[in-house]
C-alpha positions in Angstrom: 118.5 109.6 81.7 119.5 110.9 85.4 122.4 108.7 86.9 122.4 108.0 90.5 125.4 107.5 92.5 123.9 106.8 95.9 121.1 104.8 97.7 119.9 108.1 99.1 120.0 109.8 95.5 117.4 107.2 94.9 115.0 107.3 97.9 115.4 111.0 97.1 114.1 110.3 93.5 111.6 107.9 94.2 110.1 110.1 97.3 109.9 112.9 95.2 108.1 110.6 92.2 105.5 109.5 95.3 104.6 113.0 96.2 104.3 113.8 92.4 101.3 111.2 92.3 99.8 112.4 95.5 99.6 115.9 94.1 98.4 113.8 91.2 95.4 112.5 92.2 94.6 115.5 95.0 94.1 117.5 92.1 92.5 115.1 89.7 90.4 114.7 93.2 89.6 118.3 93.0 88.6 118.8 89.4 86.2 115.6 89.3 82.4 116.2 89.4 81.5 113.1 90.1 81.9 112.3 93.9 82.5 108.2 93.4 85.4 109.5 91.2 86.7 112.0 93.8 86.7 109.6 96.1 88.7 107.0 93.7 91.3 109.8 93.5 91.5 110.5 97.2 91.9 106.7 98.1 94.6 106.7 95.1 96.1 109.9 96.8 96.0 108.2 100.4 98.2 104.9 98.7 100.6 106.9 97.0 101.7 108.4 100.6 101.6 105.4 102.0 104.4 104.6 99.3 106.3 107.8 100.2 106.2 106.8 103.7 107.2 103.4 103.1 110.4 104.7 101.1 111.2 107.2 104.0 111.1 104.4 106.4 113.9 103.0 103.8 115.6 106.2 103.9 115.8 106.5 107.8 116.3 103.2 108.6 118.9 102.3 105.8 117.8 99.0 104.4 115.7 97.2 102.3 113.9 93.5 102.0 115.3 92.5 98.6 112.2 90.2 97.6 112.0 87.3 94.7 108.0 87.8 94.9 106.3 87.6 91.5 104.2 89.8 90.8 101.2 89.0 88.4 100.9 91.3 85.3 97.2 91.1 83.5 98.4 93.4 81.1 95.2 94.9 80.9 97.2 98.8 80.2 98.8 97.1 77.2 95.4 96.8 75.3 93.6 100.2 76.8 93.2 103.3 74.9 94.8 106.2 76.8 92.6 107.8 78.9 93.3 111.9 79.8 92.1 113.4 83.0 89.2 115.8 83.0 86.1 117.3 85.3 83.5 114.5 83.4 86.4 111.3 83.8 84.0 108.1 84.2 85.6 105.5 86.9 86.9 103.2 83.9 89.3 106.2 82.6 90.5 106.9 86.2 91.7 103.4 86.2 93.5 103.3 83.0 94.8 106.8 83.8 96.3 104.9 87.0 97.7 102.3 85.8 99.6 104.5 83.0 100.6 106.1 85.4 102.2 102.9 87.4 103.4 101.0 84.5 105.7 104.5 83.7 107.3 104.5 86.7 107.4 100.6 86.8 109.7 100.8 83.2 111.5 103.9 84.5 112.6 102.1 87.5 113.5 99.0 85.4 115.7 101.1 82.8 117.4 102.7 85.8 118.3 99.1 87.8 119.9 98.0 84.2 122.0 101.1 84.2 122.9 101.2 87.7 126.6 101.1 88.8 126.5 98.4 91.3 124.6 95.9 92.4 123.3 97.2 95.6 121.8 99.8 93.6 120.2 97.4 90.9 118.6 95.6 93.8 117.5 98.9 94.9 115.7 99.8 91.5 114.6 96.7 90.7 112.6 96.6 94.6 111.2 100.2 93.1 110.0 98.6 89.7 108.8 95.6 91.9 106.4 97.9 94.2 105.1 100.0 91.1 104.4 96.6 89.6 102.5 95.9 92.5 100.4 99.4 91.9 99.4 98.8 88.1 98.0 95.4 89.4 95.9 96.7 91.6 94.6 99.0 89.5 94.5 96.3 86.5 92.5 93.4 89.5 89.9 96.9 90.3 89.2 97.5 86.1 88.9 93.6 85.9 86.5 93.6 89.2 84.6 96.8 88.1 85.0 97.5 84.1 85.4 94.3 82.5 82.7 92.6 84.8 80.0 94.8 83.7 80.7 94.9 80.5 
């Protein structure tokens, strides 16, 4: 696993991750032939650069809140089928695919604020996991809202 020495090794980590997803769901907004699921993906797109822009902010300004905020897991990714990306993806595998997606980089950023050499950049990690957290449950509320209720 990649060691960090530096806040800024980190925004540079997580910044990069951000863009990754944008790219992510641009191109997942590309392939799709449905146009609800296109625009899924394009809204998902949109929210991952607001992340990125949120995390240069951090970069440029050179602090972070630290926050003690809860954040509510349904767990609904720990009882889903993996879902893989395709032209024909119905809404309900565009969710799951995104909330994969989130709860990776959620355990990622976890893993990395247990190994990190200080605590400044344990808080750091742990505010990552904590906004990533944040993403899978919005994905999890939209399959419970959307999915689950028609079903």
């Amino acid at each position: 696993m990649k060691t960090f020495n530096t806040i800024e090794e980190i925004l540079d980590f997580a910044i990069a991750g951000e863009q990754e997803a944008v790219e992510f769901y641009s191109q997942l907004a590309d392939t799709a032939n449905s146009e609800a699921i296109k625009k899924v993906f394009i809204e998902f797109a949109a929210e991952e650069m607001g992340h990125k822009a949120k995390l240069l902010d951090i970069k440029q300004k050179g602090f972070f809140a630290e926050s003690s905020e809860k954040v509510m897991d349904l767990k609904l990714s720990d009882y889903l089928v993996k879902a893989t990306s395709g032209p024909n993806m119905s809404y309900q595998d565009a969710l799951i695919l995104a909330m994969n997606k989130e709860k990776s980089a959620f355990k990622l950023y976890l893993a990395l604020s247990e190994r990190a050499p200080s605590p400044e950049l344990k808080n750091l990690f742990k505010m990552l996991a904590q906004e990533e957290s944040k993403h899978k449950l919005r994905f999890e509320l939209e399959y419970d809202e959307y999915v689950l209720r028609e079903n």
